[in-house]
Structures are given as C-alpha cells and as structure tokens.
C-alpha positions as CSV (number, residue, x, y, z in Angstrom):
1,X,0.0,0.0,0.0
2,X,2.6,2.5,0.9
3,X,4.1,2.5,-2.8
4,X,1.3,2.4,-4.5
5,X,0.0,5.3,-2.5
6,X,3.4,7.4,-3.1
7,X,3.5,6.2,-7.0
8,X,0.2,7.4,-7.4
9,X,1.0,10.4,-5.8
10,X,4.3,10.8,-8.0
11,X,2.2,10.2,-10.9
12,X,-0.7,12.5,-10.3
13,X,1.4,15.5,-8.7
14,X,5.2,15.5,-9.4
15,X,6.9,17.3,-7.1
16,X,5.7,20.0,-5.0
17,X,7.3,23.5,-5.4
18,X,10.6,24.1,-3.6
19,X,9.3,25.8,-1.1
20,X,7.0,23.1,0.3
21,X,9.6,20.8,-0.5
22,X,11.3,18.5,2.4
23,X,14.2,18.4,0.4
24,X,14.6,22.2,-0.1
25,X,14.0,22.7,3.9
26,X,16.8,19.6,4.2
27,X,18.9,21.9,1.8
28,X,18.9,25.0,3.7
29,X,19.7,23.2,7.1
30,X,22.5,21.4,5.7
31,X,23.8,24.7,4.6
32,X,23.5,26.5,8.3
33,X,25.4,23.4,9.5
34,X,27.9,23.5,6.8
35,X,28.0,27.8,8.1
36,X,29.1,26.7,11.3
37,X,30.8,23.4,11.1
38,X,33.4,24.5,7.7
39,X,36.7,23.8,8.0
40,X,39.0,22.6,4.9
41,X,39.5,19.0,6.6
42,X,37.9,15.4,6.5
43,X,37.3,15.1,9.8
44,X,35.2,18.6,9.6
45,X,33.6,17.4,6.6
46,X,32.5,13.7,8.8
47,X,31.0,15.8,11.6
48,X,29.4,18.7,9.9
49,X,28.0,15.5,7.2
50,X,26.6,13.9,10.9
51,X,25.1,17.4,12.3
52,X,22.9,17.2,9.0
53,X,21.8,13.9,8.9
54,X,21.3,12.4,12.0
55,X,18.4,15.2,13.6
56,X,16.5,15.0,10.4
57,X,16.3,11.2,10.0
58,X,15.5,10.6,14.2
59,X,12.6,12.8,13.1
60,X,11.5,10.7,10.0
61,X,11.9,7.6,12.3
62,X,9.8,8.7,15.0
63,X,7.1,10.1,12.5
64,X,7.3,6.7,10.9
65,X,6.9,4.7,14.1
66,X,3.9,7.4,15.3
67,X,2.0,7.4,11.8
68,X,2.6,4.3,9.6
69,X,2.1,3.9,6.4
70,X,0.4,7.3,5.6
71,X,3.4,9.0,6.4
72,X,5.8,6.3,5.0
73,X,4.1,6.9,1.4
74,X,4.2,11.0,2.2
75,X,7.8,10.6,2.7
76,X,8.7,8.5,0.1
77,X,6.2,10.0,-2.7
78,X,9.1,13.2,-1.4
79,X,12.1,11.2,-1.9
80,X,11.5,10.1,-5.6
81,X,11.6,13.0,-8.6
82,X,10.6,10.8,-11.7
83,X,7.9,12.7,-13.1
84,X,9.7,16.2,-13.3
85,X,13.0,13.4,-15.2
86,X,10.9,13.4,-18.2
87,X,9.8,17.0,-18.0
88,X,13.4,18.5,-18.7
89,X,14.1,16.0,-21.1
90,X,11.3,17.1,-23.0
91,X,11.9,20.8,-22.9
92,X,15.2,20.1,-24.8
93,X,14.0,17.7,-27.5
94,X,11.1,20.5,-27.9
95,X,13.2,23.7,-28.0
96,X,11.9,25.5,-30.6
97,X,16.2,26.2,-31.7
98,X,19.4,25.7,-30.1
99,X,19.1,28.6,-28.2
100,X,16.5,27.5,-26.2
101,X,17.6,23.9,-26.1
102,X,20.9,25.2,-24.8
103,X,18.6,26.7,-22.1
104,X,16.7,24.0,-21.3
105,X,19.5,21.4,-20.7
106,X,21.3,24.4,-18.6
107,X,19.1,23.8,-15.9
108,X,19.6,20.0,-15.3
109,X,23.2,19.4,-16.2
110,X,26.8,21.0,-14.9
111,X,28.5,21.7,-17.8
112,X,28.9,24.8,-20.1
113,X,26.1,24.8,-22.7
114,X,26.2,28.0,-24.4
115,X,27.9,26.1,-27.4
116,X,26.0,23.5,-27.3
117,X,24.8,21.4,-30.6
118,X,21.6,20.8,-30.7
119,X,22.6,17.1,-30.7
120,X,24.9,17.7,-28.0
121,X,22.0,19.2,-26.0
122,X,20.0,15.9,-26.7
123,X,22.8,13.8,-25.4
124,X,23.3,15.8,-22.2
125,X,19.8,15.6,-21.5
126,X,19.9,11.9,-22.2
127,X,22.5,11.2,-20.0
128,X,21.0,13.4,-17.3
129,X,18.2,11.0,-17.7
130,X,19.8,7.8,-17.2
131,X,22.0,8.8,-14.3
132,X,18.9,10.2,-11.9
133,X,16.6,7.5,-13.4
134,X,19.3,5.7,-11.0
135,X,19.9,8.8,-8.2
136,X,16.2,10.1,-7.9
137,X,13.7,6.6,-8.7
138,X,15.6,3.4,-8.3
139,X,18.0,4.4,-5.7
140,X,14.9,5.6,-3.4
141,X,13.2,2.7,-4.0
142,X,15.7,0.3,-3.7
143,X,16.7,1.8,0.2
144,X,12.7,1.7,0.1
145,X,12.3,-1.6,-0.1
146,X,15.1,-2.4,2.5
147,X,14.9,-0.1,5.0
148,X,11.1,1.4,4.2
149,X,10.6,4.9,4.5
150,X,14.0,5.9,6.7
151,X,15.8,4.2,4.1
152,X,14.9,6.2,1.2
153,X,14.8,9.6,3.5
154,X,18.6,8.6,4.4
155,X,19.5,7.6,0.4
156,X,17.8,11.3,0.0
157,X,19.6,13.2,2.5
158,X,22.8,11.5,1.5
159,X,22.3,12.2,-2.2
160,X,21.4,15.7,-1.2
161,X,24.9,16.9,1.0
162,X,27.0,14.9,-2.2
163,X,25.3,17.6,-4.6
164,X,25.7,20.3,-2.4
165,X,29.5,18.8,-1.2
166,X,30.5,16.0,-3.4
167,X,32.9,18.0,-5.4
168,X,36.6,18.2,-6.2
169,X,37.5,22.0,-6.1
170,X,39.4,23.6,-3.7
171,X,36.8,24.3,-0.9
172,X,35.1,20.9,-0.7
173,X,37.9,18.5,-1.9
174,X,38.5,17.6,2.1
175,X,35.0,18.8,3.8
176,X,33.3,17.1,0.9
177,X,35.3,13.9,0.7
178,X,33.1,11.9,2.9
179,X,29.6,13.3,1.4
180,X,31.0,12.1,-1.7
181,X,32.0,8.7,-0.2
182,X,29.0,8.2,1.5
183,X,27.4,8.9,-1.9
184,X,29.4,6.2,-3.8
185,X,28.4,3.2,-1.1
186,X,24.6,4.2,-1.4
187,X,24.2,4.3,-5.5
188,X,26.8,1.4,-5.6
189,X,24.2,-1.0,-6.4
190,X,21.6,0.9,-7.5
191,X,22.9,2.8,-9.9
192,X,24.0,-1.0,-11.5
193,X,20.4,-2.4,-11.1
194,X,19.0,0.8,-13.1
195,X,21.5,-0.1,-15.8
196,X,20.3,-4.1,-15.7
197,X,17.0,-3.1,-15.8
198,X,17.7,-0.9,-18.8
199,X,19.4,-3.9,-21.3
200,X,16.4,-5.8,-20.2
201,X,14.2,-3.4,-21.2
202,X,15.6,-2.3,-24.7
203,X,17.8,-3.7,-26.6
204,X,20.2,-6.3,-24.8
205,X,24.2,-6.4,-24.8
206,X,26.6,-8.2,-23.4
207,X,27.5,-6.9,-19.6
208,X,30.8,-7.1,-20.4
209,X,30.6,-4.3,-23.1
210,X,28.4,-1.9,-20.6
211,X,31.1,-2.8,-18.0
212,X,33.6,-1.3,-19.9
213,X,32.0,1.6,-21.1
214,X,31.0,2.7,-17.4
215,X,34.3,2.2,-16.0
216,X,35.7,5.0,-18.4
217,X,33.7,7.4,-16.4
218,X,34.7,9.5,-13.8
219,X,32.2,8.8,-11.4
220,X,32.0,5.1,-9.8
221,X,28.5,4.6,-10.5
222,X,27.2,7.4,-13.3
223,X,28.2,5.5,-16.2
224,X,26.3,2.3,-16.0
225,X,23.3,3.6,-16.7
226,X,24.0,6.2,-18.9
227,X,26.5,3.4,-20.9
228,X,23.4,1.0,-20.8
229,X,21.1,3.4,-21.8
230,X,23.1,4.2,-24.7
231,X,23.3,0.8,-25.5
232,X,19.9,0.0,-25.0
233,X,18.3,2.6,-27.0
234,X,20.7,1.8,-29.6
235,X,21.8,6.0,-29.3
236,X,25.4,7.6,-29.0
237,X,26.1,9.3,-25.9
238,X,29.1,10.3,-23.8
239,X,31.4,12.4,-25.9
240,X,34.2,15.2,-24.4
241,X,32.5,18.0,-22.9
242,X,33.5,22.1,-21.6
243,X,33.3,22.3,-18.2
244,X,34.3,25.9,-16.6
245,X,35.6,26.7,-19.8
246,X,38.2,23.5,-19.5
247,X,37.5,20.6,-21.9
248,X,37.0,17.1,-20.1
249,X,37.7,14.6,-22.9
250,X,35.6,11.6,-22.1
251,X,34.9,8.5,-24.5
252,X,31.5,8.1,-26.6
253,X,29.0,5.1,-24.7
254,X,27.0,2.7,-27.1
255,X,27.5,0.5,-29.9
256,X,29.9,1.2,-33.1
257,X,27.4,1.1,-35.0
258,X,24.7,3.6,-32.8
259,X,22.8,6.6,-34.1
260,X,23.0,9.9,-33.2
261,X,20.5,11.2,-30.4
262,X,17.6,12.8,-33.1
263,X,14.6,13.3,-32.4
264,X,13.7,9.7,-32.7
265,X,16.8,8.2,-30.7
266,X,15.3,10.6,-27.9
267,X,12.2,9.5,-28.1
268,X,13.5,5.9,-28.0
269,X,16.0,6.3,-24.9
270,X,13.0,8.1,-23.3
271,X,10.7,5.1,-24.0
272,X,13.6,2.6,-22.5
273,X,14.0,4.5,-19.4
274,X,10.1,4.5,-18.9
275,X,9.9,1.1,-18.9
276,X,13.1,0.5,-16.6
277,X,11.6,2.6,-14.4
278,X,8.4,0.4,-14.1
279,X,9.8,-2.6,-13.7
280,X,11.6,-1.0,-10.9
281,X,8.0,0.4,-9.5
282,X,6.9,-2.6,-9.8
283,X,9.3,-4.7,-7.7
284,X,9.2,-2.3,-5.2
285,X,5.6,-2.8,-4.5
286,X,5.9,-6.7,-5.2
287,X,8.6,-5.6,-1.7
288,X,6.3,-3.2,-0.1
289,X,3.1,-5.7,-0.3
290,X,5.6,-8.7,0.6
291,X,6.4,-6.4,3.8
C-alpha cells in the first residue's frame, strides 16, 4: 500500500514546489550546518555531514513509528523526482532552436552549454536522464524496499549533501570527501540495477561491453546507466565535454554502429527508461506488499 500510494502520488502530482519541498527545507539546514561546522578538513567534513543527517532522519523515524504507512508513502512519494525526469528532457527535445535547447539542458546538467549542438544538447539531456533514473527513482526505491521509508529519507539526504558537497574544487575537496564517499556506497548498487533493468528493457548487450563503457567514467557509478542506456536505445552518448571553460575529454558510450540522439533516438532512450523505471515500480511494491 505504501508505494502504491506514493507512485500514485508521484504520478498524479510530481513534485511539489521548492518551497513546500522537504528536500529544499533539508537543503537549507545542511547549509547553516555547513555555516558553522566549515573547516577545509575530513574530519570537519565527517562531523558537519553527521550534524545534517542524523536530527532530520530521528525525526522521520519517530514520525514513521507514530503514523505508519500514511506518512511512509508522504515521505517516500518526497524522496522520488521521476515525473519532473521526463519533463526536462522534454523541454530540450522541444526547444523550438538551439538557443532555447541550450537553455533547457542548462538547468539540469553541470557543464557549459552555451555552445552546445543541438545534438549535444539531446545527449546531455539523455545522459542526465539515465543517471537520476538511477539517483532520484531506483536508488529511493531500492533503500525503500530495505529499509522502508528511513531508508529512502537517508538515500535522500545522502544524495542531497553529495550535490551540495560532493565536489573536487578547492573548498570541498576535504570537507566534501566523505559526502562524496558516503554517496558512492549508497548508488553502488543501484545505480547498477538501473542499468540491468535498462538492457532488459531495450535492446540487450553483453555486460561485459556496458562494463567497460561505465568504467571509463569519472564517477564510480554514473556511467552504468547512462552506458546501458546508450546501448539500449541503440543512441550515441558520452562524448568530451567544456566544463568551466576547460575541456574534459571523455569517451563516446554505445554500440559502433549507434545513431546519433535525433529526435527519434530521444524519443527511443526516453521510452527505455520508462519502462526501466516500471519494472523497478513494480518490484518495489511486489517488496512493499511482501512487507
């Protein structure tokens, strides 16, 4: 009942605006604790990451214990962001022209897009896609279905202080270190299952090949399902990329013999991840109803 409930919920309302959103609250009180608990060192980085965390998630365990399932499918309904995945995507395969695709994919992706192809745009989008069909659906779900609602508040929270800490630059390469760690162990095997359920889904290849593709990537989970959605929509992605004005040279992810992302190769890779992403709804209630 309690996935069903939040599914629905996903599927009839999306997310709620950032203002109402738990996330955005969890956002701003991981920034006052990052205001008074900075220091460029790990062991700032471990304590600060524990100031953030552990308050919030005693107060999603007690609420869980205190109200059940109706606030187990509120919170986890909160914890997934699949419906607004597909929005973005589609404002950059309907951009009118580059311009306003280059805009479009601005929003959802890191790197420098003012000179952006329009194909380019496609692929960033796409590979956006595949990596939080992992971070903001399956990855939920997954801590869902083994831990209930705490879990996927946790797997939120956690995914949360990486984007906000996870990076390499000079003031978060040592307060940031275990965010980013943390991080790692959490979409470890999620962000593999997404990329299984993917080749299931579409058109199959050998592990092996994925394998290798994904372990080109920079990140130690972002590649498998953006390599596996590549190779299951049969659709180039990957490719070098600007990055503050610096060019991060990164291989292409697919098959030799794979298309370019049109219109239709969008359309297709959008199709695959649908369908990933209800199988994955699918065995998570098969879990929840099995609780």
């Amino acid at each position: 009942m309690t996935a069903i409930v939040a599914l629905a919920l996903e599927w009839l309302l999306g997310d709620p605006p950032n203002r109402w959103h738990p996330v955005a609250w969890f956002g701003r009180w991981a920034g006052w604790c990052e205001g008074i608990g900075y220091a460029d060192a790990r062991a700032s980085g471990v304590m600060t990451w524990s100031l953030a965390v552990l308050p919030p998630l005693a107060l999603v365990l007690g609420a869980s214990i205190l109200f059940g399932w109706p606030f187990d499918a509120l919170a986890l309904w909160l914890c997934i962001g699949w419906k607004s995945l597909f929005t973005h995507v589609r404002a950059v395969l309907d951009a009118p022209d580059v311009m306003r695709a280059r805009q479009a994919v601005s929003r959802i992706v890191s790197r420098d897009a003012a000179a952006m192809t329009r194909e380019e745009a496609r692929r960033a989008a796409l590979e956006s896609l595949a990596e939080n069909a992992s971070d903001a659906v399956v990855a939920p779900l997954f801590w869902f279905a083994l831990l209930g609602a705490p879990g996927a508040a946790a797997y939120r929270m956690i995914n949360t202080l990486d984007a906000m800490w996870g990076y390499r630059n000079a003031r978060y390469r040592c307060f940031g270190w275990w965010a980013a760690c943390v991080d790692d162990a959490a979409n470890w095997l999620p962000a593999r299952l997404t990329a299984w359920l993917m080749l299931r889904v579409g058109s199959g290849a050998p592990w092996r090949e994925v394998r290798a593709q994904a372990e080109t990537h920079a990140s130690p989970n972002a590649g498998w399902p953006e390599a596996a959605l590549a190779h299951a929509a049969c659709v180039k992605l990957g490719g070098s990329v600007m990055r503050d004005g610096v060019l991060d040279a990164r291989p292409f992810y697919g098959r030799d013999d794979a298309r370019k992302a049109d219109r239709a190769g969008v359309r297709d890779a959008m199709a695959v991840a649908r369908r990933s992403l209800m199988v994955a709804a699918a065995l998570a209630v098969g879990a929840s109803l099995a609780g």
